[in-house]
C-alpha positions as CSV (number, residue, x, y, z in Angstrom):
1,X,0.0,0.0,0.0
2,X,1.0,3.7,-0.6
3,X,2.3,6.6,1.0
4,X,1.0,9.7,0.5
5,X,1.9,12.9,1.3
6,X,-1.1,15.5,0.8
7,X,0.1,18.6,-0.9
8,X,-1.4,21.3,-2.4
9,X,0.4,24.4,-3.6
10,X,-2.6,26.7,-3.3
11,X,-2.6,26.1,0.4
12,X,1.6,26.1,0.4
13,X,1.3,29.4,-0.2
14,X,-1.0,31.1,1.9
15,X,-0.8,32.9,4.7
16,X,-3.2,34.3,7.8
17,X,-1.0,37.3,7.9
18,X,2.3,38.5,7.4
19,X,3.0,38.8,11.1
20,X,0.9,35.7,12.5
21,X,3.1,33.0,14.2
22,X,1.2,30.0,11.8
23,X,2.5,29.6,8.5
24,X,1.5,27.4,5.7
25,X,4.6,28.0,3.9
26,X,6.0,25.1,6.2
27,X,4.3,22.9,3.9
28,X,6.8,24.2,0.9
29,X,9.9,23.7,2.7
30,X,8.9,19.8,4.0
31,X,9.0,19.0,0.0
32,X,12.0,20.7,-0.7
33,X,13.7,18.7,2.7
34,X,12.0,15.7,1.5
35,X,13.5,16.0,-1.9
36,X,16.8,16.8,-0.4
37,X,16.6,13.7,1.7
38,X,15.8,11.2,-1.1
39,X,12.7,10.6,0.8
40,X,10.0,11.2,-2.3
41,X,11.4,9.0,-5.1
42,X,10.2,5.4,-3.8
43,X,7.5,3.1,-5.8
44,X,4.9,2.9,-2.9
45,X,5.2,6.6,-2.3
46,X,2.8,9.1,-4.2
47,X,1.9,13.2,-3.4
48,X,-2.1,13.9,-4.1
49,X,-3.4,17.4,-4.5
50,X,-6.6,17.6,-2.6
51,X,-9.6,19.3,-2.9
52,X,-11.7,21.3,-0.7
53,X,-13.9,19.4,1.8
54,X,-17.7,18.6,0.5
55,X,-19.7,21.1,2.8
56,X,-22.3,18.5,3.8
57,X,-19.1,16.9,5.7
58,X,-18.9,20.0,7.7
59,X,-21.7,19.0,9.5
60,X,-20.7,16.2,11.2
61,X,-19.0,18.1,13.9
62,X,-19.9,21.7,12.6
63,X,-23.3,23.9,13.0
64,X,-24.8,25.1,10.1
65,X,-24.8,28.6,12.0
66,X,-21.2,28.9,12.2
67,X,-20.5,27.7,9.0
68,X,-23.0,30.2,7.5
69,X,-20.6,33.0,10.1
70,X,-17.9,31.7,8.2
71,X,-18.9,32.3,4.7
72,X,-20.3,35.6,5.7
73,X,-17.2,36.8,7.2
74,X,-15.0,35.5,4.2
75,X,-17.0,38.1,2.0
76,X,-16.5,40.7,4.3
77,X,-19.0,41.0,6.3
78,X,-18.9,42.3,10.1
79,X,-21.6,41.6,12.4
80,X,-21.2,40.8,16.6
81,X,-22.0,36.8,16.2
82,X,-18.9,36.8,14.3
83,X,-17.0,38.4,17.5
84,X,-18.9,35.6,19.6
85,X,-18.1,32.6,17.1
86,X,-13.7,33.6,17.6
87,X,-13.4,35.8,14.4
88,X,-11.7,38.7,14.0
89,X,-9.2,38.1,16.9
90,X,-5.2,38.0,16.8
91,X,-5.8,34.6,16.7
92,X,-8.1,34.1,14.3
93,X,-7.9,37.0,11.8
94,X,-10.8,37.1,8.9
95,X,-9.2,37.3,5.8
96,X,-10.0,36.8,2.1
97,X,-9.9,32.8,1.2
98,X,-10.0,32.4,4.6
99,X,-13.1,29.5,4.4
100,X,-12.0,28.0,1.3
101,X,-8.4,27.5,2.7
102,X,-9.9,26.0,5.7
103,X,-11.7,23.2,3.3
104,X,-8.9,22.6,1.3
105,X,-7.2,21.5,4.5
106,X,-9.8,19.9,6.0
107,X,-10.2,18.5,2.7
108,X,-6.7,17.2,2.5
109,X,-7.3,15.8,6.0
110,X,-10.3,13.7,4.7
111,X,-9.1,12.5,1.8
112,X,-5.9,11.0,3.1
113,X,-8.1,9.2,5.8
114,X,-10.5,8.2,3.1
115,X,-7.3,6.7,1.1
116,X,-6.3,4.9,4.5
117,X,-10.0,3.4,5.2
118,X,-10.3,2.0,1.1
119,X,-7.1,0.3,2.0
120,X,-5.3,1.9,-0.8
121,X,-2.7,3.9,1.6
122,X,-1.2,2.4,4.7
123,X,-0.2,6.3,6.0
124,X,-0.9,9.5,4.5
125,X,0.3,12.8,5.8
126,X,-1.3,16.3,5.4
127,X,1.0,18.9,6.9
128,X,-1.0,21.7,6.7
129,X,-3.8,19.9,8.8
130,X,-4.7,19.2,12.7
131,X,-7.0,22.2,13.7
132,X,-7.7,20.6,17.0
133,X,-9.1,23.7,18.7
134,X,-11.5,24.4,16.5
135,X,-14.9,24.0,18.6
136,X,-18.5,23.1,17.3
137,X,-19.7,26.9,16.9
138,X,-16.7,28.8,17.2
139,X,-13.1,29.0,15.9
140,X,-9.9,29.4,18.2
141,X,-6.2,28.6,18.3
142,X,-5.9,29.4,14.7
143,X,-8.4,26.6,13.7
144,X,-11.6,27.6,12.0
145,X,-12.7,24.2,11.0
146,X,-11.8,21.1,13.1
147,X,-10.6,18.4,10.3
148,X,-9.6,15.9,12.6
149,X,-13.0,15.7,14.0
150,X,-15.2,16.0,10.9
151,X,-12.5,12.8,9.5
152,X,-12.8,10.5,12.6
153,X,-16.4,10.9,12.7
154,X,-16.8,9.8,9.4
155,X,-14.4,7.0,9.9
156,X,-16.2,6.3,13.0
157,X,-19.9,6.3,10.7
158,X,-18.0,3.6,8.7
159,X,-17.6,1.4,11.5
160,X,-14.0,2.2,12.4
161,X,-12.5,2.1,16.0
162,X,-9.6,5.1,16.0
163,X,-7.4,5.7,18.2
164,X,-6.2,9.6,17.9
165,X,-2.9,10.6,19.8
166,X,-2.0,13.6,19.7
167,X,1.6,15.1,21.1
168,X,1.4,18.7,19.8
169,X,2.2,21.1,22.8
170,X,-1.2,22.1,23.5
171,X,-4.2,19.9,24.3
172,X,-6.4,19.6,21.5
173,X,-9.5,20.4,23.3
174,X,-11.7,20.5,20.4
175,X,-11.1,17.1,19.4
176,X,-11.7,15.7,22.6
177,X,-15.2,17.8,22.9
178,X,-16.5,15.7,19.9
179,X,-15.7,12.5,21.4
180,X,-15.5,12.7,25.0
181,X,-18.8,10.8,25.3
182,X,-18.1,7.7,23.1
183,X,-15.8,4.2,23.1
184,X,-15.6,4.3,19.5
185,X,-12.7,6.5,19.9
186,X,-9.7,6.7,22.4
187,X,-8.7,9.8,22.5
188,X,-5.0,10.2,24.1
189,X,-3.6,13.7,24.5
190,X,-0.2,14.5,25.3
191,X,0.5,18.2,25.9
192,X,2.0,21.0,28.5
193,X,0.0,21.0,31.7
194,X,-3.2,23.8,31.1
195,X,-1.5,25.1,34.0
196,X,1.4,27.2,32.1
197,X,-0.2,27.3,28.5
198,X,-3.3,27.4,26.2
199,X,-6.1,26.3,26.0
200,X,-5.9,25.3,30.0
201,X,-7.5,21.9,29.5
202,X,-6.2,19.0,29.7
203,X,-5.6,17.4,33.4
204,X,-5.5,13.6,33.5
205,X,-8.8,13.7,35.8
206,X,-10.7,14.6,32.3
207,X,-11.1,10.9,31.1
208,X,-14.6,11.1,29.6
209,X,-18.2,10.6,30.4
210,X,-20.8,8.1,29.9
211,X,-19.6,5.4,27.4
212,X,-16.7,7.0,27.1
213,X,-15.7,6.9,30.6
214,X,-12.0,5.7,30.0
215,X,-11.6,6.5,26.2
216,X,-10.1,10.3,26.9
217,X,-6.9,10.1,28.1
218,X,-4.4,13.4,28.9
219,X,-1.4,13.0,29.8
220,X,-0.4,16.8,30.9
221,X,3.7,17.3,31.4
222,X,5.3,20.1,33.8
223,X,6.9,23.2,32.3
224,X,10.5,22.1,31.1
225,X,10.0,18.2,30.8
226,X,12.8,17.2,28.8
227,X,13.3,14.3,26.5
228,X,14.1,11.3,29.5
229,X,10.5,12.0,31.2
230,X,8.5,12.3,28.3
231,X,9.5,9.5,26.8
232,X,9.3,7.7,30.3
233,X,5.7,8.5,30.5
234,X,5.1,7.7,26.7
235,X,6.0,4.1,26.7
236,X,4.2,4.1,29.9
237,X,1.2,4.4,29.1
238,X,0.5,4.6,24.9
239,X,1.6,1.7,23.9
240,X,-0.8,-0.6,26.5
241,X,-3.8,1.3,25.6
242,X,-3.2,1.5,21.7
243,X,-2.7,-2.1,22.0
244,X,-5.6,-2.9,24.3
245,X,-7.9,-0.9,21.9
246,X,-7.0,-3.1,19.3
247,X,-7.8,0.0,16.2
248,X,-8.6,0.0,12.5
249,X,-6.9,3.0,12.4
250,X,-4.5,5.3,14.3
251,X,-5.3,9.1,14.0
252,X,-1.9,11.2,14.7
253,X,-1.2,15.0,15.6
254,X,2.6,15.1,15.0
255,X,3.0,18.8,16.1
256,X,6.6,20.1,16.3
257,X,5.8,22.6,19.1
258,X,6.8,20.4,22.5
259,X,10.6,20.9,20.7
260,X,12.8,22.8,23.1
261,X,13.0,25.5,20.4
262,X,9.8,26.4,19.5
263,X,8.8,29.7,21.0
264,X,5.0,29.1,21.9
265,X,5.9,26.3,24.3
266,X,7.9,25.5,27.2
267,X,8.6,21.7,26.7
268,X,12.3,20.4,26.0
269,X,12.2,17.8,23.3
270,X,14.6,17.3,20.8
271,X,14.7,14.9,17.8
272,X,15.8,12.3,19.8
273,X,12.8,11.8,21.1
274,X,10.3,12.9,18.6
275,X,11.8,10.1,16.1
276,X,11.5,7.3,19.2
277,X,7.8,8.3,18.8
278,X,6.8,8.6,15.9
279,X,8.9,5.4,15.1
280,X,6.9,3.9,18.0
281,X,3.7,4.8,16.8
282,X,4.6,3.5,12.9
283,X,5.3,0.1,15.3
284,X,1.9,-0.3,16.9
285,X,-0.6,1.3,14.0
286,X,-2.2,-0.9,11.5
287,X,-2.7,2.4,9.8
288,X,-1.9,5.6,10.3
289,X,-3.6,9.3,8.8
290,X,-0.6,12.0,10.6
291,X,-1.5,15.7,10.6
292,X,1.3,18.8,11.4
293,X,-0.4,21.2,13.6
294,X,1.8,23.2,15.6
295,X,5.6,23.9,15.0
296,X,6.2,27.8,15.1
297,X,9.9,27.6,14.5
298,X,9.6,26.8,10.5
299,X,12.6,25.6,10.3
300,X,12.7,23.4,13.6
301,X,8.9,22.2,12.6
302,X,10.0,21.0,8.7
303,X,13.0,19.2,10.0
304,X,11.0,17.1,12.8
305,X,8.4,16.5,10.1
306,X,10.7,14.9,7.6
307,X,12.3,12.9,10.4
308,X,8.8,11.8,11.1
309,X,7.8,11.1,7.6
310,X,10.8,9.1,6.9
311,X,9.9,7.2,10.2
312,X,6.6,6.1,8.7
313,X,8.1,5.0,5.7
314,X,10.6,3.0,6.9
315,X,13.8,4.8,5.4
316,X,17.4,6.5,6.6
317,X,17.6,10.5,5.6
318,X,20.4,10.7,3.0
319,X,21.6,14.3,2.6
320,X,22.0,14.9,-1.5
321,X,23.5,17.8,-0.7
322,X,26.3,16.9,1.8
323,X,29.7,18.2,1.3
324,X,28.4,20.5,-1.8
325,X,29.7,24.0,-1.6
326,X,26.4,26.2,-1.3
327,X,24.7,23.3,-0.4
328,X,20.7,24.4,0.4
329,X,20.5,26.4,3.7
330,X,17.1,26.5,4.8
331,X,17.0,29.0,7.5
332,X,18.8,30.9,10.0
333,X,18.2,29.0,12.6
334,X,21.7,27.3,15.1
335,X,21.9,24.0,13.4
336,X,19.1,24.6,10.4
337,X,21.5,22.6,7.9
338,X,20.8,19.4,10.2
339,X,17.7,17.3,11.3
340,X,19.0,16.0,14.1
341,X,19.5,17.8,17.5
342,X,22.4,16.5,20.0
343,X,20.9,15.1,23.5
344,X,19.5,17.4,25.7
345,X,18.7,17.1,29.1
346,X,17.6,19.8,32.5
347,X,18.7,18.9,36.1
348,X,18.5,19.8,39.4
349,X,14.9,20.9,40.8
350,X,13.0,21.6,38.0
351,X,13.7,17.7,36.2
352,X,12.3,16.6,39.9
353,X,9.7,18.5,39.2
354,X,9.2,17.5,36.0
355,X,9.8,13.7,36.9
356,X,7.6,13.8,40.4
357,X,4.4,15.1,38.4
358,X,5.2,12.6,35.8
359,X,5.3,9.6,37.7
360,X,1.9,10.9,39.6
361,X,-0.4,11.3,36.2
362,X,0.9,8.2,35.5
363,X,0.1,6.5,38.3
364,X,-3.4,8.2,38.4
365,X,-4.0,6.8,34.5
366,X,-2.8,3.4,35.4
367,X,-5.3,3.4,38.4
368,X,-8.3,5.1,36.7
369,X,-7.9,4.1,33.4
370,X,-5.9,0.7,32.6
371,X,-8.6,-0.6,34.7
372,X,-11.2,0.3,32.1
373,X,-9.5,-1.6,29.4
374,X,-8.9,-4.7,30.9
375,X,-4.6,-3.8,31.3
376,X,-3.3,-5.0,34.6
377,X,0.2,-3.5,35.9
């Protein structure tokens, strides 16, 4: 089965605004690392332009009434619902394109999945996609429309059990609103506590309601957690519940934000650890739709990604360019012109810290929740 990687240039070159911190142009520079890489140019590999989402798909997560709030703000209108529905906002600026751009990505997001459930993809990555804030009436987080939610509910329609696990920085609160109350999806979130960052949600004692009592699982981290104790609580936990779950599919954020670099969070990973998971995850998935999210340094963000996608494919990065004067230099960045980041590690108080509140969510999971799928130890 194929590969794909969902690219569209339309969307490759867009942009919120000049000065806002998410930028679709990420998107551009992944090909050109994945082309430098020789990570593009194998038989079961193939790039699809998408299309924008079908509108009637909206509506699995979506209200009519937002969309409509949508539409009316892309055409430039201004009325007070659209203040109360997240527009307008540093966040979520209205701008021309602004709703079509949001379907093409969703519709990216969809399709891959799509690809994955008629079995003609085993993975499929859309980089531009993972709007995991975006709520039923409202947008926020820069996410006007929540592809993530609108695809697993569709898979879910079709008789799919998905696991979704999610390790961008923040906790993807939206997603977790649209499943909280069902077993048909196991939702695991790992993220900064909602203590010290947005959207403030998040705590391991939110593990679902109802049927679903069990199937929402966040796995919060202190301020600073460093390679060593996220990985720790990783393998702790994921890997039993994935495997308990038993899914059709596997659902993954991949965002590049919990890197020690990025400047919207305050988590310490490196590469060293973002290519145990995501190599981890390729292990345990029967199949696997990966969306970008966050990342807000470009350069930081494109290199994890490529790292990932070569993860999922099963290949070594070869650098084409190494040892060629004027080889491509990507960004101004310390260390741009590499994927890979040495070890890093924090001591003294603040890994106890880190380490002490680790070891407690997971003990609380493995108490509350482990029980609830039938994992002992």
């Amino acid at each position: 089965m194929l590969n794909v990687l969902l690219h569209s240039n339309e969307l490759a070159n867009s942009e919120y605004r000049p000065n806002h911190p998410f930028k679709p142009a990420r998107a551009r520079l992944l090909l050109e690392l994945l082309n430098r890489y020789a990570l593009l140019d194998h038989v079961n590999q193939k790039i699809v332009e998408p299309t924008p989402l079908d509108e009637e798909l909206l509506y699995l997560f979506h209200t009519k009434e937002y969309i409509d709030i949508l539409k009316r703000a892309e055409n430039g209108e201004f009325t007070v619902d659209m203040l109360q529905a997240g527009l307008g906002t540093t966040d979520n600026p209205v701008f021309p394109s602004m709703f079509r751009l949001a379907l093409l990505a969703s519709g990216a997001t969809y399709e891959g999945a799509m690809l994955i459930f008629r079995n003609v993809a085993r993975m499929a990555f859309n980089p531009i996609g993972g709007f995991h804030h975006a709520g039923r009436d409202h947008a926020e987080g820069f996410c006007y429309i929540n592809d993530i939610a609108i695809a697993i509910a569709d898979l879910v329609r079709k008789g799919q059990r998905v696991a979704y696990i999610d390790i961008d920085a923040h906790h993807g609160n939206g997603v977790q609103d649209a499943f909280f109350d069902t077993n048909r999806v196991l939702n695991i979130s790992l993220h900064e506590s909602g203590k010290t960052l947005y959207p403030g949600t998040g705590f391991e004692t939110e593990i679902g309601s109802g049927e679903g009592t069990g199937y929402t699982v966040n796995i919060p981290f202190h301020a600073e957690t460093d390679d060593e104790v996220y990985l720790f609580t990783f393998d702790a936990l994921v890997p039993p519940l994935v495997k308990a779950f038993n899914p059709d599919i596997v659902f993954t954020v991949i965002g590049a934000d919990a890197h020690k670099d990025d400047p919207l969070a305050h988590l310490n990973l490196t590469s060293n650890a973002y290519k145990h998971i995501v190599t981890l995850l390729s292990q345990i998935s029967p199949k696997i739709m990966a969306v970008g999210a966050g990342g807000y340094n470009v350069h930081r963000a494109v290199s994890l990604w490529t790292l990932a996608w070569a993860a999922f494919c099963g290949l070594e990065p070869v650098d084409l360019h190494a040892g060629l004067i004027g080889g491509m230099m990507y960004g101004p960045e310390a260390n741009a012109g590499s994927l890979e980041d040495p070890p890093y590690t924090i001591n003294g108080l603040n890994k106890d810290l880190c380490l002490d509140h680790a070891k407690r969510v997971v003990q609380f999971i493995q108490d509350h929740v482990f029980p609830i799928h039938g994992i002992v130890g």
